[in-house]
C-alpha positions in Angstrom: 94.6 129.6 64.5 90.9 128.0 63.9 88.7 129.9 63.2 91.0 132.9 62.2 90.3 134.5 65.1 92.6 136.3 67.8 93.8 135.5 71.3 92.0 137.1 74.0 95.0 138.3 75.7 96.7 139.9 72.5 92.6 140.5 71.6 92.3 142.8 74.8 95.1 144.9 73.6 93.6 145.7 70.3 90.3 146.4 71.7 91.4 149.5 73.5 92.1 151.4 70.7 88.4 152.2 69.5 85.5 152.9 72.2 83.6 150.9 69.8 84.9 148.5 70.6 84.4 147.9 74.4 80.9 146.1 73.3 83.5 142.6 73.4 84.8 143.3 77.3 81.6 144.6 78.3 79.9 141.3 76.8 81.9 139.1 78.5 82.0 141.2 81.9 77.9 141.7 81.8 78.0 137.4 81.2 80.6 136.6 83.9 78.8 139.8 86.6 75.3 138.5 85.3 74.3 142.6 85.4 74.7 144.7 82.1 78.1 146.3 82.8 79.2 149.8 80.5 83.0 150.7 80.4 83.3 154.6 81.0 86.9 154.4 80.1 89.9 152.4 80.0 92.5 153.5 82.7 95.6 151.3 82.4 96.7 148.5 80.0 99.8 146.2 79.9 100.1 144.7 76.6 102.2 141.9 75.2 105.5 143.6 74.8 107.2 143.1 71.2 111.1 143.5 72.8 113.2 140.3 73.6 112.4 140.3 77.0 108.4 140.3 76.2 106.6 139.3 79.1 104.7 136.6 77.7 102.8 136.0 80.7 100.3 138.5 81.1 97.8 141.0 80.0 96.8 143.7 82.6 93.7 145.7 82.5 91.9 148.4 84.1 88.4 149.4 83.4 86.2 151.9 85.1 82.3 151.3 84.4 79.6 153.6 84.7 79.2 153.5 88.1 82.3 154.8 89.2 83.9 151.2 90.1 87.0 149.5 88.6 87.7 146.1 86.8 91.1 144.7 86.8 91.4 141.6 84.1 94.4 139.8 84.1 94.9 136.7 82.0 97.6 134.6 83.5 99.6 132.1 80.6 102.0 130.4 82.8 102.2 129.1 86.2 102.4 131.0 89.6 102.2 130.0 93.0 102.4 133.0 94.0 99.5 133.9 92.6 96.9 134.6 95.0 99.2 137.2 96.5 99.7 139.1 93.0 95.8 139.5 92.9 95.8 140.9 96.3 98.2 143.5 95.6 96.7 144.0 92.3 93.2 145.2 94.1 94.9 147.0 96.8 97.5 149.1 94.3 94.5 150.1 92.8 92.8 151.1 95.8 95.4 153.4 97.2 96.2 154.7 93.7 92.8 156.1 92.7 92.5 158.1 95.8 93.9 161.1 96.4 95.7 161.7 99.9 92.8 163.4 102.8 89.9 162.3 100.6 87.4 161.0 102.6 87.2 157.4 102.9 83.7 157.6 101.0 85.5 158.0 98.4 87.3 154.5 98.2 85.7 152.5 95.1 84.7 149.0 94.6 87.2 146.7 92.6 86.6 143.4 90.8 89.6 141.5 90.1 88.8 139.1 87.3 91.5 136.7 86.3 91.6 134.1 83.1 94.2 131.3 84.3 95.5 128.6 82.0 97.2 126.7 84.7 95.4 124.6 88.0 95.4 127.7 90.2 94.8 126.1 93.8 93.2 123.1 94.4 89.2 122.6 92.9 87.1 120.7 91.2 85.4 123.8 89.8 86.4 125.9 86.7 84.6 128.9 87.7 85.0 130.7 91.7 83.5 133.8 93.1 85.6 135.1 95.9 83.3 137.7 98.6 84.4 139.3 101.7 81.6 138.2 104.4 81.7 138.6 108.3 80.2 136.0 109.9 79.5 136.0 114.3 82.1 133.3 115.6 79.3 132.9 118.3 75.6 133.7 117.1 76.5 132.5 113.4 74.9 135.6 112.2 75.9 137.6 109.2 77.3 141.3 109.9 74.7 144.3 108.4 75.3 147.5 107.7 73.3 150.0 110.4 70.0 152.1 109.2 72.2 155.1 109.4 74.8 153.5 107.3 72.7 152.4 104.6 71.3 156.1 104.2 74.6 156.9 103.9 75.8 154.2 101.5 73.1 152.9 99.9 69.8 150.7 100.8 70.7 148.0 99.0 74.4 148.0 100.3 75.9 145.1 102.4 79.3 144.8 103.5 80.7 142.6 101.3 79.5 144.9 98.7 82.2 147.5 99.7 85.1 145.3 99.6 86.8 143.8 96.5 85.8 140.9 94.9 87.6 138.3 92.8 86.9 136.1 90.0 88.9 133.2 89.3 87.8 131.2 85.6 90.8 128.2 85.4 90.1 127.5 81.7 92.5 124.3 81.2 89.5 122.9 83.6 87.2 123.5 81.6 85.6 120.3 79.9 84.5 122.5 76.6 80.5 121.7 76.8 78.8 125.1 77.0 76.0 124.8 79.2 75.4 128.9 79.3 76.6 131.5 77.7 79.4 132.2 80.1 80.6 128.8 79.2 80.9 130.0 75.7 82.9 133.0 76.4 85.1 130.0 78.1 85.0 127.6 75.2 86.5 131.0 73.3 89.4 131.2 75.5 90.2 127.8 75.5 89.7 127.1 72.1 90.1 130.2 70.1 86.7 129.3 68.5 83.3 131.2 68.2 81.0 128.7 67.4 77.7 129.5 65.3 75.5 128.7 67.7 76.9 130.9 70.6 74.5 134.0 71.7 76.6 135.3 74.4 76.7 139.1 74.9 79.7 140.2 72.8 80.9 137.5 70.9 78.8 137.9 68.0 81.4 141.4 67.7 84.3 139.7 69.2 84.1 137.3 65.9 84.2 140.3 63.6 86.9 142.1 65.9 88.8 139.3 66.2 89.4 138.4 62.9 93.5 137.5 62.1 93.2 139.1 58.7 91.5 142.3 60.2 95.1 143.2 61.4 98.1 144.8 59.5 100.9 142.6 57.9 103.2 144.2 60.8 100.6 143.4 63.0 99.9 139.7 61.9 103.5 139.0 62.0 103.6 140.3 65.9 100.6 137.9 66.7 102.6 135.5 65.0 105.4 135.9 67.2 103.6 136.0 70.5 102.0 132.5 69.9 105.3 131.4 68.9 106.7 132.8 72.2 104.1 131.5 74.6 104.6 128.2 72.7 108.4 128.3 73.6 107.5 129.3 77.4 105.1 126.5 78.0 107.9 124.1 76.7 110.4 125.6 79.0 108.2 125.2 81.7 107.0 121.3 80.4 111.2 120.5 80.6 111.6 122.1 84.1 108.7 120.1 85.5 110.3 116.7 83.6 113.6 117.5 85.1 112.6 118.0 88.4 110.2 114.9 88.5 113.5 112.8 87.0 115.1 114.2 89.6 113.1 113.4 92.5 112.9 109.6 91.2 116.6 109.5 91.3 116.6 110.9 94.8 114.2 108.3 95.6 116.1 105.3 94.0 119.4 106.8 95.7 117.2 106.8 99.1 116.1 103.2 98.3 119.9 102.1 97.7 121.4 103.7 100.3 118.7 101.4 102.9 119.3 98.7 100.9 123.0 98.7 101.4 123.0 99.3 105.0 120.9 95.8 105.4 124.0 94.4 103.6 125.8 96.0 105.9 124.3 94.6 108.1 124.3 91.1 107.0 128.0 91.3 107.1 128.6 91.8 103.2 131.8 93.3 102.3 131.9 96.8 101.4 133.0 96.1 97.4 129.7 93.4 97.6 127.7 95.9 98.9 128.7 98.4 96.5 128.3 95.9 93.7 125.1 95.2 94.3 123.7 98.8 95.4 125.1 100.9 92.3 127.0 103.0 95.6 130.4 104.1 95.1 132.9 102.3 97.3 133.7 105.5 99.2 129.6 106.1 99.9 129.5 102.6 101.5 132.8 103.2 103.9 130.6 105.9 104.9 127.6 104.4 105.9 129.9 101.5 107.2 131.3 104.2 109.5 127.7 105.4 110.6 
């Protein structure tokens, strides 16, 4: 634990309890939106469960700001290919569920979907991506506007992009832990579980108070204690899954490279117990290509 200080996933769950405390999220969502963001209220939360079947692998949050539009931050442990698909439904779950049935479409919100990965989610040299909805002209190239009347309407300074969700993707593993802005250092946090002195990003000057290990109960301590331990145990269980199935392609290949090699001696008229011999085949899988 360096630094003494808490995980941001089991963080995020401790934050909720005190309204004073939204000054960390809104920090980090005001670095990562680069506008000054103010949560209104705290809507939904999915903590680390403290049963045998915990779900080690996530931490879901909803926020509504100020402005009437919703955050969803979702930090992802373990790995996922189905992943882009889960933030999908994530946004639109959230879009059908804050509306109430014959409101007006007017009244649909934006959504942000911000999501902390530790894992090589797609394929990018980047460690940071910004995901819009834009319409581009397949024949005039152009860039789709809202009307005059539909900017009364919706705002001046609306486009369309603005009206859809947008997504945020921060792949944290990626990151090469040199802060070169103060988003970086809310990065170098999650990565590292270290607040260095230096570091004037908005909110982590609170998050290192907040975030203190000894701040929490004994009880509490003890349930930190066992949520490392169990992320710890999953990332292992994953690490022998990948080994087995990378011993297991090799052995596929060498069984591929055998089973070539013994029809050449096949073919050079080698007798089936030579061929056998000199494969690693059984005698009964070389009849069997002898038949073929």
């Amino acid at each position: 634990m360096k630094n003494d200080l808490i995980r941001f996933d089991w963080g995020m769950k401790r934050l909720l309890r005190n309204k004073a405390d939204y000054i960390v999220l809104e920090g980090f969502l005001s670095e990562l939106m680069e506008e000054d963001i103010i949560i209104d209220s705290i809507l939904e939360s999915e903590g680390n469960q403290e049963t045998a079947s915990d779900k080690f692998n996530m931490v879901d949050i909803l926020v509504k700001n100020q402005k009437g539009e919703y955050v969803i931050i979702e930090v992802q442990n373990q790995l996922e290919y189905n992943y882009f698909q889960r933030m999908l439904y994530g946004t639109s779950k959230v879009l059908t569920e804050y509306i109430s049935l014959g409101e007006s479409y007017q009244h649909v919100k934006k959504i942000y979907s911000v999501n902390i990965v530790y894992f090589d989610l797609g394929q990018g040299a980047d460690y940071v991506y910004h995901g819009k909805t834009n319409f581009k002209g397949i024949h005039q190239y152009d860039e789709l506007e809202l009307s005059g009347k539909q900017k009364v309407f919706l705002g001046e300074d609306k486009t369309p992009s603005d009206l859809f969700p947008e997504y945020y993707i921060i792949k944290v593993n990626q990151f090469d832990d040199v802060a070169r802005n103060t988003l970086d250092e809310w990065i170098y946090y999650f990565k590292n579980n270290e607040i260095k002195d230096n570091f004037k990003a908005k909110g982590l000057e609170q998050a290192k108070e907040i975030l203190k290990v000894d701040k929490m109960s004994k009880s509490e301590q003890v349930s930190y204690k066992n949520h490392i331990v169990n992320l710890m145990d999953e990332a292992s269980r994953e690490r022998t899954l990948e080994m087995e199935a990378i011993i297991k392609e090799r052995e596929i290949g060498k069984k591929e490279q055998s089973i070539e090699t013994a029809k050449n001696f096949l073919k050079m008229g080698l007798s089936i117990e030579q061929v056998a011999k000199g494969t690693g085949l059984t005698v009964d899988e070389v009849k069997a290509l002898a038949k073929k």
